[in-house]
C-alpha positions in Angstrom: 0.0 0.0 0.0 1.5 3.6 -1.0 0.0 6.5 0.0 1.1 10.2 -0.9 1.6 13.0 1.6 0.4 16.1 2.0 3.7 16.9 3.9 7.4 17.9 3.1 9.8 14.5 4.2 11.1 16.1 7.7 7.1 17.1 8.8 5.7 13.4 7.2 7.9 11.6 9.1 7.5 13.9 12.8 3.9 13.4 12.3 3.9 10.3 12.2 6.0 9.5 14.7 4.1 11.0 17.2 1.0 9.6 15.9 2.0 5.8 16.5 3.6 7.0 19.6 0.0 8.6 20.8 -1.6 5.7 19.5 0.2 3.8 22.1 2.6 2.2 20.0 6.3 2.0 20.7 9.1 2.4 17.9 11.6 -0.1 18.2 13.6 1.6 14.9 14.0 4.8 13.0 16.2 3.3 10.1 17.3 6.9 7.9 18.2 4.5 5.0 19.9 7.3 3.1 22.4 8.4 6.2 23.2 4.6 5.9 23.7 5.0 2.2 26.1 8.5 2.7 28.4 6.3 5.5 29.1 4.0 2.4 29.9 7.2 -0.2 26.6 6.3 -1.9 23.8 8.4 -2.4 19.8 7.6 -2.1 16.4 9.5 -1.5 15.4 10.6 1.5 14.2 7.1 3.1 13.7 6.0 6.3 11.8 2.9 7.9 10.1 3.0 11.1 9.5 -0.5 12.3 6.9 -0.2 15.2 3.9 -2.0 17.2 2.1 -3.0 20.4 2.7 -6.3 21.9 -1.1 -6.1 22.8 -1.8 -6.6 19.2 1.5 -8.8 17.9 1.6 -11.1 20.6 -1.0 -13.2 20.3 -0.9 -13.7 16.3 3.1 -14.9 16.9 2.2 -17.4 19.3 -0.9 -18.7 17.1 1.7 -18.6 14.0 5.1 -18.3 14.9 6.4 -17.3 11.0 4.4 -14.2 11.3 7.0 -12.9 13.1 9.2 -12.6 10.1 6.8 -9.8 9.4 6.0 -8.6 13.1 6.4 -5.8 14.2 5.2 -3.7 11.7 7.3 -1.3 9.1 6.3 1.8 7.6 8.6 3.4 4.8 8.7 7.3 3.9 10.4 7.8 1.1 11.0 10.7 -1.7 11.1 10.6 -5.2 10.8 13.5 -8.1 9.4 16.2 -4.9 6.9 13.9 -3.7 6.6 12.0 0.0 4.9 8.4 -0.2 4.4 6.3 2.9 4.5 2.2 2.2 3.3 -0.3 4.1 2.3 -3.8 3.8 -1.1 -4.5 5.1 -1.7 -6.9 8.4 -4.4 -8.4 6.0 -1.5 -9.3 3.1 0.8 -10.3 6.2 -1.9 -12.8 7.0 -2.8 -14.2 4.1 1.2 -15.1 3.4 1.2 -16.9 6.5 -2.4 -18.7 6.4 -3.7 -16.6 9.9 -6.9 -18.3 10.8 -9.2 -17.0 13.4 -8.0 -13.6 14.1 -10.1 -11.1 11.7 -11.1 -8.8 14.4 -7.1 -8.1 15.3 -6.2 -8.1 12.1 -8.6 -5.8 10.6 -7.7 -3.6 13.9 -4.4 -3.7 12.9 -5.0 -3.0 9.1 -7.6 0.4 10.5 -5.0 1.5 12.7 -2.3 1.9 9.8 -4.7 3.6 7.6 -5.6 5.8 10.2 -2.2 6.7 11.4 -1.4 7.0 7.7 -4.1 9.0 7.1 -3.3 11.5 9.3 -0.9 12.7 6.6 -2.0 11.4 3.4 -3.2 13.6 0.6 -7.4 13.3 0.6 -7.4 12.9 4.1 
């Protein structure tokens, strides 16, 4: 899922930082992709990944189906290209899927609301 924003790079990626931090979320990784790029002599887009979750939500759908965990916790990228911010993001739903999740549509389509809605907060139409 890619999603523009209505934001410059630096204010896209403040705002949502604090938004999955009010949403009671903790980041566990702020990866600036293109500092990591520069410590090479390289050069890429502004990029960073912030890989993030609640173990109220996580938890239970690792120890129903331990490989979602490859997956778990959840990333969000916010890249630039030609002027333009996009946030990415793999849905829980897709996650699911991949990994044959039974039983847990309610968490899962909590989980899939909540990164729409924290995405939203700085997507273009929102």
């Amino acid at each position: 899922m890619t999603k523009s924003s209505r934001f410059g790079y630096g204010e896209t990626l403040e705002r949502l930082t604090d938004a999955i931090i009010k949403a009671g979320n903790t980041i566990f990784a702020s990866i600036d992709q293109s500092a990591a790029a520069r410590s090479v002599g390289s050069t890429l887009r502004p990029t960073t990944l912030l890989i993030f979750g609640n173990p109220k939500g996580g938890t239970f759908l690792m120890e129903a189906f331990p490989l979602v965990a490859l997956e778990l916790p959840l990333k969000l990228l916010i890249w630039e290209e030609d002027s333009k911010v996009n946030l990415s993001y793999v849905p829980m739903s897709e996650i699911a899927a991949r990994y044959s999740v039974a039983g847990m549509d309610t968490r899962i389509q909590a989980m899939d609301a909540a990164l729409d809605s924290l995405t939203g907060a700085v997507a273009v139409g929102r």
